[in-house]
KOLZA-474186 format. One record per residue (C-alpha): x, y, z. Coordinates in steps of 0.2 Angstrom, whole numbers, plus 5000, padded with zeros to 4 digits. Each point is the difference from the previous one (the first is absolute). Layout:
# KOLZA-474186
XYZ/...
***
This chain:
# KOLZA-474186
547855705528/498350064995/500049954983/498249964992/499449844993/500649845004/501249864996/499749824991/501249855001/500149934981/500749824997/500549994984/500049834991/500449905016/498949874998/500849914986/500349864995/501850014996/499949904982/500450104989/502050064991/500950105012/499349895015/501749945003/500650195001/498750045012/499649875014/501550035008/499550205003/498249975003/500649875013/501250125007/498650154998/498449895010/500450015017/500150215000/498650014990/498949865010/500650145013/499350154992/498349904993/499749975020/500350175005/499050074988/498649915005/500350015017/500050184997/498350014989/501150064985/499049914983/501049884994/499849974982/500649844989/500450054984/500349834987/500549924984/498449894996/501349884989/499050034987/498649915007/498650134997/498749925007/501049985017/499550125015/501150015015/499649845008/500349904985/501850094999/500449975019/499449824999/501049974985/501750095009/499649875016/500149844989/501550054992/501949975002/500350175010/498550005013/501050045013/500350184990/498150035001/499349905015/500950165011/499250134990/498249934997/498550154998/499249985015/497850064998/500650185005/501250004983/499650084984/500449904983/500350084984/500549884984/501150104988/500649934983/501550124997/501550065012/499250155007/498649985014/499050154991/500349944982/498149954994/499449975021/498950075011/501650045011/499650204996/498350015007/500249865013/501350125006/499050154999/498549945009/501049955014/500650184999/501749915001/501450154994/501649895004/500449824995/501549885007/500549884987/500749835004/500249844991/501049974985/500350024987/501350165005/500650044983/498349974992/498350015007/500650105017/500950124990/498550014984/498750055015/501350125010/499850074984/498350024997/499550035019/501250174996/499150044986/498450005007/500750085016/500049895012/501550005013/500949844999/500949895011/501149864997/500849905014/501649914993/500149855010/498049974994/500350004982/500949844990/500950004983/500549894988/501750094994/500950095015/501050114988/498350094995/499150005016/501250135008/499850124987/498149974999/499750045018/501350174996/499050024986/498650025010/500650105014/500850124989/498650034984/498449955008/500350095021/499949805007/500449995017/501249854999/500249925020/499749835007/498649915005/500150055019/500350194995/498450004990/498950175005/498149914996/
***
């Protein structure tokens, strides 16, 4: 294909301890969501593509990423993050907002890896995956999204979201096993 730069893997909010208000809404996708994506994490490392966790710190601000994933394995939905754990290769950014970029590192991180196109996976579609489609557009990045990756907590919006995104920001919309890294 010959393009230049390379491709990063990005989890979004994954590791999670699913106690929160829309949990009910969204266990059931996540579940339905993990074994593509625990795919796609092995393939990309497998591939040497970066993967890169990008996480809610649950308003724990003193937390770092292994405080996060501890707390996620001693919770109620383990088995939705024991799949996905960062293994020492995995890059971990802690976000406070919906968008990976909003206030993070995630711009230069990116930039120093020389990284030009990002695949989004992990939930939430209609929120956080659709905020950072949007602001990996803007800062011109190309822009993946495999659909069978990503989870939602209202089917009626996550449709329109992933159109949303393949349709106003150029998102290549697939499937996990269709991802070009």
């Amino acid at each position: 294909m010959g393009r230049m730069g390379k491709s990063a893997l990005i989890v979004i909010d994954m590791i999670n301890t699913y106690d929160h208000a829309d949990a009910e809404l969204l266990v059931p996708s996540a579940r339905e969501a993990l074994p593509p994506l625990t795919r796609l994490i092995e393939r990309a490392r497998a591939e040497d593509v970066p993967v890169v966790y990008a996480n809610d710190n649950f308003g724990q601000w003193r937390s770092h990423h292994g405080e996060i994933v501890s707390a996620c394995l001693a919770g109620r939905y383990a088995e939705l993050v024991e799949p996905i754990v960062p293994d020492d290769a995995s890059l971990f950014v802690v976000k406070a907002r919906h968008s990976i970029f909003y206030e993070t590192p995630m711009s230069y991180l990116l930039s120093q890896m020389g990284v030009d196109h990002v695949v989004l996976c992990g939930q939430v579609t209609e929120q956080c995956v659709l905020y950072s489609a949007l602001d990996a557009h803007i800062r011109r990045l190309r822009v993946t999204v495999p659909a069978d990756c990503v989870a939602h907590i209202h089917r009626d919006l996550a449709e329109p979201a992933l159109r949303m995104m393949e349709r106003n920001m150029g998102a290549d919309i697939c499937t996990g096993p269709t991802v070009a890294f």
